[in-house]
N, C-alpha and C positions, 0 to 999 in steps of 0.2 A: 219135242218137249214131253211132259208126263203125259200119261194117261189117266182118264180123268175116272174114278172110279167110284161112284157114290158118293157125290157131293149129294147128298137127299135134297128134295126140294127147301126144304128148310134152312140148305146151307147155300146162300147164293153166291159164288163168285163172281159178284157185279161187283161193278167200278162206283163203290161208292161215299157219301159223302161223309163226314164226321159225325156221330151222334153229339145231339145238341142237351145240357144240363138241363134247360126249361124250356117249356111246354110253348110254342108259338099262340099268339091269337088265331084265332079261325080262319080270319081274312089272311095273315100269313102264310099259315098252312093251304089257303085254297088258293092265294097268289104263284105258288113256287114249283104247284101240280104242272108236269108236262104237260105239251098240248098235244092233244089225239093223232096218233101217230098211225101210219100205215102198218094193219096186222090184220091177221084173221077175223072171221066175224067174230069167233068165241071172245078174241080180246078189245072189241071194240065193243060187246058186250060188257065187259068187265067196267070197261070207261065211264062206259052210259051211267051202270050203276055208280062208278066214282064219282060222278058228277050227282048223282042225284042225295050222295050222304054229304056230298060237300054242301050242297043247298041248303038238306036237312040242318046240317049243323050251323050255317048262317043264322036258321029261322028258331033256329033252338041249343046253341052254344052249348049246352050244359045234358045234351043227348051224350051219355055215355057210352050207351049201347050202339048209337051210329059211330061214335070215335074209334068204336071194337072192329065194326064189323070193316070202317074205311081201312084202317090197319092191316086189316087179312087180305084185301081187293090191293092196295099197294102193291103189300109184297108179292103177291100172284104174278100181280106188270109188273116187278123187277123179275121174275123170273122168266118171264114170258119177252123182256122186252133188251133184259140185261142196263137201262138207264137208272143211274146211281137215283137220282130225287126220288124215285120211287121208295128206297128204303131209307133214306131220312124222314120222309113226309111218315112211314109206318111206326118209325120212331117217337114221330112227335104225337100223332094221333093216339096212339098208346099212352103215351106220359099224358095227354089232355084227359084222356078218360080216368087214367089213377089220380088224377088231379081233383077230378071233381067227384068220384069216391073211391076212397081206399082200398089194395087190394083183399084186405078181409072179406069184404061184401061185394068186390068189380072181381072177380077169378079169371071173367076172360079178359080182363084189361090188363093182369098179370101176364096170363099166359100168351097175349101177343107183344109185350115188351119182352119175355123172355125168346119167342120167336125174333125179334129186333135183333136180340142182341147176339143168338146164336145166324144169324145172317151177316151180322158187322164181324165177325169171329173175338166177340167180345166174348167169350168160354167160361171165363170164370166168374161173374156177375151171373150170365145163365145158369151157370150153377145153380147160385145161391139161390137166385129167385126159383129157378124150378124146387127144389129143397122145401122152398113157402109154396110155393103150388101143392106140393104133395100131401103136406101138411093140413091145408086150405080142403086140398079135394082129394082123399086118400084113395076114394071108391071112383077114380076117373081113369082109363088107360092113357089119356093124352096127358098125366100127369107127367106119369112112370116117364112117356116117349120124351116130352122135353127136356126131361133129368137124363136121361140114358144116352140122350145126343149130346149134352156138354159132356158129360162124364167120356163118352167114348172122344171127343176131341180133344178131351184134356189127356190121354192114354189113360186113364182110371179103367180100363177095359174088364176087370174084375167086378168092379162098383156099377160097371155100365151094364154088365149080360145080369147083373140082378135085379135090377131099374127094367130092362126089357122085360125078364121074366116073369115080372110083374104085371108092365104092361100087356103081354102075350094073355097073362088068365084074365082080365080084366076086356079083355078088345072083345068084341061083335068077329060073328065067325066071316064074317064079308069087310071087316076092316082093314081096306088097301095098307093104309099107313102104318100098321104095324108088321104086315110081311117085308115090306122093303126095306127097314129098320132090320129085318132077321137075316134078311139079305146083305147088308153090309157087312153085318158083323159076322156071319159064316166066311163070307168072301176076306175080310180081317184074319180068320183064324185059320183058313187056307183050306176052306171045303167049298171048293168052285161050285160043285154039283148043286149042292144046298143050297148056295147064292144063287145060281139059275133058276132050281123048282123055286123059290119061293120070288122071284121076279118073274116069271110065267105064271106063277099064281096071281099077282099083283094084274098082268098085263089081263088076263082072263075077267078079275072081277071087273076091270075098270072099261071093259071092252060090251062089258054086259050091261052095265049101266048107264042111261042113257045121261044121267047128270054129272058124270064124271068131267071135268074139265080135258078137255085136249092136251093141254102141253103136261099135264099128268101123265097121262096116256106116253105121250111122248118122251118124255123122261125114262118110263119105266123101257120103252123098245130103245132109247138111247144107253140106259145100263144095261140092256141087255147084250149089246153090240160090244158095249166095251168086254164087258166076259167073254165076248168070242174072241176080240180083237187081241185081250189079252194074252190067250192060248192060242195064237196063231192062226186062231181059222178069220181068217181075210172077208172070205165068201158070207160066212154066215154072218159078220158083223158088221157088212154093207144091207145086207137083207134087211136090220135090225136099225140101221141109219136111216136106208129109205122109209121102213115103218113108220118111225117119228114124226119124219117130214111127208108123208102122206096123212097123216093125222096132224102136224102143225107147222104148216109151210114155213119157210126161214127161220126155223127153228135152228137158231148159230150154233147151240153144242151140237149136234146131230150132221150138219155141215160141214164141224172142223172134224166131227170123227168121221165124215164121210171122205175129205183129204186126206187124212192120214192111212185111212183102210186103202185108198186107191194110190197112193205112195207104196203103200207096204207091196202091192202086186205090180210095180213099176211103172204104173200110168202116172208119170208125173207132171204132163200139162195137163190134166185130170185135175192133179191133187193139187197145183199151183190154183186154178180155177176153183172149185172147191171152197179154197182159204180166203181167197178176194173174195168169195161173195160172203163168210162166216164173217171178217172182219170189217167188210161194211157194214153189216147187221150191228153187229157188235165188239169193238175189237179189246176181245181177251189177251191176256198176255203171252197164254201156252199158244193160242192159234195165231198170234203176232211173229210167234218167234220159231213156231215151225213151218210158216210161208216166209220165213228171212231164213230160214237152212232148204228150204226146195230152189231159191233164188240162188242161195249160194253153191248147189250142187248142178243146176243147170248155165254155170258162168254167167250170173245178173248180179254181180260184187256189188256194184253201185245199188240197185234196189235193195238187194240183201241188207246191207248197212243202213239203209233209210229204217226196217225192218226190224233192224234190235235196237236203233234207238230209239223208236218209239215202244219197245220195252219199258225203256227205265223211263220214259216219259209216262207212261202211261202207270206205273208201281207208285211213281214220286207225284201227282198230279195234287195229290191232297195228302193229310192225316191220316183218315180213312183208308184210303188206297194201298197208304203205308203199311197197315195192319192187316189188310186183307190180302195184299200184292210182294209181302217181303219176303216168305217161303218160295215164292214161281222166281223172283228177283235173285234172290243167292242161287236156287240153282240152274238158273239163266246163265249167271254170271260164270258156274263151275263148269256145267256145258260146254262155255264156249271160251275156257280160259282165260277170263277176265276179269280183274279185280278181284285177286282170289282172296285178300285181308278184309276186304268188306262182304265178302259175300259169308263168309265165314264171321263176322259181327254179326250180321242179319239170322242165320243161323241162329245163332247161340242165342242171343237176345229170345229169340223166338222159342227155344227150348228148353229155357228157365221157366217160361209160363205155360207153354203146354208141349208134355212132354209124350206125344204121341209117336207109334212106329214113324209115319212119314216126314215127324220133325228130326226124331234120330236118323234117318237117312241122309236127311238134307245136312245133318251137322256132319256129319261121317263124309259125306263126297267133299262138303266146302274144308271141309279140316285137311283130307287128305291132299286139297288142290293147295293151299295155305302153307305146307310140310309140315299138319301138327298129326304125324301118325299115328300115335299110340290114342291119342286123342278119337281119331276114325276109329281106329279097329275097338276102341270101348263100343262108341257109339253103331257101329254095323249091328255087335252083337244085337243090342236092343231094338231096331230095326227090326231084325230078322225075330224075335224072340215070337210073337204070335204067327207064324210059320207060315205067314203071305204068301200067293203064289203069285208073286210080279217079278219080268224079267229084270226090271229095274233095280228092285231089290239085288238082285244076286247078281246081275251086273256090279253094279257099286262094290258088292262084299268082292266080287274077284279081281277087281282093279286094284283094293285095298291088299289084299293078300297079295298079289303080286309084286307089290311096293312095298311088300316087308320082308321078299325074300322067300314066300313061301309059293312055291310051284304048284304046289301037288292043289292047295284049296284053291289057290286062284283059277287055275284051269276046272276044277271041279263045280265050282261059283258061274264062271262064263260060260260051260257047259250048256249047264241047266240053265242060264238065262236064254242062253239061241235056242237050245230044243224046247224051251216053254213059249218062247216068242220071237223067232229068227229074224225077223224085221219089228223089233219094239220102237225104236224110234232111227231117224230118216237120218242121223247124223251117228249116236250111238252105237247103233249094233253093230255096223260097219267097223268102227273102233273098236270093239270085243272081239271082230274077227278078227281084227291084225294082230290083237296081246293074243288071240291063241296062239297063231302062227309064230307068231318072234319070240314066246319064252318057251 
């Protein structure tokens, strides 16, 4: 499956629940909270304090400031834990705090509904509200950041490096979160190099500071990994896995990219191990569905199939899921030749509302699986327009090209996908090898 490349902290791909129109009661909200679950000390820290604004708020309902702060500690344990409640309950705490005063005068109650909503990949509401954040607080860099994150999900990628740029003069010469923000978006516009310095700058502040959270920390060696992973260096992106999970044990992305790195170098009862234990933790759908292709390439058919279909169990579970899990769903489905008429609905739906490279991608493989070709090769170009270095990218454009007759780019396309990344994924690349050879 993909590779996961700067989902920021702020963009969780957790399995989770619908956002709710109104604001729960208190008891509500403190009813529906998980119960403390097996983690690190940092995140049973986290809990202690969830529990103690959840009390707050029993003893004083109309603490805004605790509704703020509950909000931010959620979503930290959806990232830390990947359980969906976590960002409904950050949802509601937000709406309770704009409820009892408006964002004119609550800015952080704004600015973590806008975080809600850029975690539910609700894009275009975050917009808008970051928009009123900016407005609200012109002279803040975390303004610019939450506006520059919808914009870059929407592909407004124009609108977004100005929104950054902003943020960038505005940020504290130590503020982690606006390097990593610099880092996507180099890594977006295909200057790997830049995407690294400024994720080793991120890894450095956050390494020096004693209050920095762990699975921060962790995140940042887990994008680091993926940058190697992505250029092929195997070695150095296991280095960058293990970092993670030395600084935040069971940490599942860190996991599944540690399977997938030890797949790429052919330990593959490694990499089947690896994936059991990522999706016990937490089962995402790209590490669902690349322990159902190690199955299937080691003759375990029967597991395999158990494998993708808790895929689509797991994309269709809720509403929510639907919206966060429909993009990983279509090209699940293109993957592995399946339902290529819906997978290519899910596509398209999805890239009426945001029109980003890796939505054009995903319409471009499902159209080409579908036979709507002219249709892909619109869509590749756009894909490729901000001049990404992913093999996946250029994989997709030379299977396209090849399907239209044209030799010369298709081979040029798969080329540069295997010498960028010779094992990008455990089912694919394999495939790219064979369209070299047979056209």
């Amino acid at each position: 499956m993909a590779l996961v490349l700067f989902a920021t902290p702020g963009f969780t791909a957790c399995n989770n629940s619908a956002p709710t129109s109104s604001a729960p009661s208190p008891d509500e909200t403190i009813a529906a909270t998980p119960a403390l679950s097996a983690s690190p000390a940092n995140a049973d820290a986290s809990e202690i304090s969830i529990r103690y604004l959840e009390a707050q708020i029993r003893r004083n309902p109309d603490d805004f400031i605790a509704h703020n702060k509950l909000a931010s500690y959620y979503l930290q344990r959806a990232r830390e834990t990947g359980e969906a409640n976590y960002i409904d309950l950050a949802g509601r705490a937000a709406q309770s705090s704009l409820d009892i005063l408006p964002a004119e005068i609550n800015t952080e109650g704004l600015a973590a509904l806008i975080r809600f909503e850029n975690a539910t990949h609700d894009f275009t509401r975050a917009r808008d509200h970051a928009r009123e954040l900016v407005t609200l607080k012109p002279d803040k860099s975390e303004s610019f950041a939450l506006l520059g994150d919808a914009l870059l999900e929407l592909g407004d990628y124009t609108e977004a490096a100005r929104a950054y740029a902003r943020m960038e003069q505005l940020s504290d010469d130590g503020d982690t979160t606006a390097v990593t923000r610099l880092a996507r978006q180099s890594f977006l516009r295909g200057d790997i190099d830049a995407a690294r310095e400024y994720l080793s700058t991120a890894v450095k502040r956050l390494t020096r500071n004693p209050s920095s959270l762990p699975e921060t920390l962790a995140w940042s060696h887990w994008q680091l990994g993926e940058l190697s992973f992505g250029t092929g260096d195997n070695a150095a992106a296991e280095r960058q896995y293990r970092e993670a999970l030395a600084v935040f044990p069971d940490y599942f992305q860190a996991t599944a990219a540690l399977a997938r790195a030890r797949a790429a170098q052919g330990d593959l009862p490694a990499a089947i191990s690896f994936y059991e234990q990522a999706t016990r933790r937490f089962p995402d759908p790209n590490a669902v569905a690349g322990l159902g292709d190690l199955y299937q390439l080691t003759g375990r058919e029967r597991e395999a199939q158990t494998q993708y279909n808790l895929v689509e169990q797991i994309a269709r579970l809720s509403q929510a899921n639907n919206q966060l899990y429909n993009r990983q769903l279509a090209l699940f489905y293109a993957d592995h030749d399946l339902k290529p008429d819906e997978a290519y609905g899910l596509a398209a739906r999805e890239y009426e509302a945001r029109q980003d490279i890796y939505g054009a991608d995903a319409l471009a493989w499902t159209a080409l699986k579908a036979g709507k070709l002219p249709e892909a090769q619109t869509a590749i170009k756009q894909a490729l327009r901000l001049g990404t270095q992913d093999a996946r990218l250029f994989y997709h454009a030379g299977m396209i090209a090849l399907r239209a007759g044209d030799k010369d780019a298709g081979h040029a396309s798969l080329t540069r996908a295997l010498k960028l990344n010779p094992h990008f994924d455990a089912r694919q690349s394999s495939i790219a090898q064979q369209a070299l050879q047979e056209n």
